[in-house]
C-alpha positions in Angstrom: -17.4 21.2 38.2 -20.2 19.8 36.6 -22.2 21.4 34.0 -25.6 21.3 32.5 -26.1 21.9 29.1 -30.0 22.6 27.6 -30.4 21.0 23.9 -32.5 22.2 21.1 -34.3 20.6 18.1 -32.3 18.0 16.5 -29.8 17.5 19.4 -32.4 16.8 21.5 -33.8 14.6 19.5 -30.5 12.3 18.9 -29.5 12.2 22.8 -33.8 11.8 23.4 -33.4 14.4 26.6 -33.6 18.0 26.6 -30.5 18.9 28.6 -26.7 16.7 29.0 -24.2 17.0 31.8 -20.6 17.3 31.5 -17.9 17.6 33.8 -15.4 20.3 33.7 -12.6 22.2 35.2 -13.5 26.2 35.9 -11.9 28.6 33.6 -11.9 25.9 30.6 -13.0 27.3 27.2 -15.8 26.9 25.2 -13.8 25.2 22.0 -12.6 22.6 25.0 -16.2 22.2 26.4 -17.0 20.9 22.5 -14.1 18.5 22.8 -15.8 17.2 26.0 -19.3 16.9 24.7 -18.0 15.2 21.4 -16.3 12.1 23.7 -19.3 12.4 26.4 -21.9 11.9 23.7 -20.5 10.6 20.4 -24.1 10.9 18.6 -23.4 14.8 18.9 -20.2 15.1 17.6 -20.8 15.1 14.4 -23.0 18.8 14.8 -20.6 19.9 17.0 -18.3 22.3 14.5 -21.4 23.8 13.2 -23.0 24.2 16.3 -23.4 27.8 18.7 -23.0 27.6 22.4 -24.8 30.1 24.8 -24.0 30.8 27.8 -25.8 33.0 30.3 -28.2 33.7 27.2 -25.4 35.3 25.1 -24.1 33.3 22.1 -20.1 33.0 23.1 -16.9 32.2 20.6 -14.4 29.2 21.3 -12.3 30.9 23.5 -15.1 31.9 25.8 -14.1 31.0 29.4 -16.8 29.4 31.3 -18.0 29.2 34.8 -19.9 27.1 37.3 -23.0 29.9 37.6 -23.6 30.0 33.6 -26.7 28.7 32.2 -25.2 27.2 28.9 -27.3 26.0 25.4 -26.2 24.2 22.5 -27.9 25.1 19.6 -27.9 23.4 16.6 -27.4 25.0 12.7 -30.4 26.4 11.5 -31.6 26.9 8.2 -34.7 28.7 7.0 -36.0 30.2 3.8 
């Protein structure tokens, strides 16, 4: 199944587009998702560990088992003050 992932700030910024696409097989986990991303789009990979994943507009772990329906966001680290 493919899926569409929205970007924010800074990983928008590095792939110059505001959402990627990925494909994926249904049932596979968030942590494996990362795995795809990171060999999809290598200028990514390196906020990738530090990095939350949303999906359905929840903020999921690693073993988080996606599916074709989900809106999903990577969001980069923050930092603020």
């Amino acid at each position: 199944m493919q899926l569409k992932i929205k970007l924010f700030a800074m990983m928008r910024e590095l792939q110059e587009t505001d959402e990627i696409a990925v494909d994926i097989s249904p049932g596979q986990t968030v942590g494996e998702l990362r795995e795809v991303i990171a060999s999809h789009y290598p200028r990514l990979a390196p906020l990738l560990p530090a990095a939350r994943l949303a999906a359905s507009l929840k903020f999921v772990p690693d073993d988080y088992r996606l599916s074709q329906l989900e809106e999903v966001a990577l969001v980069p680290p923050v930092s603020g003050g």
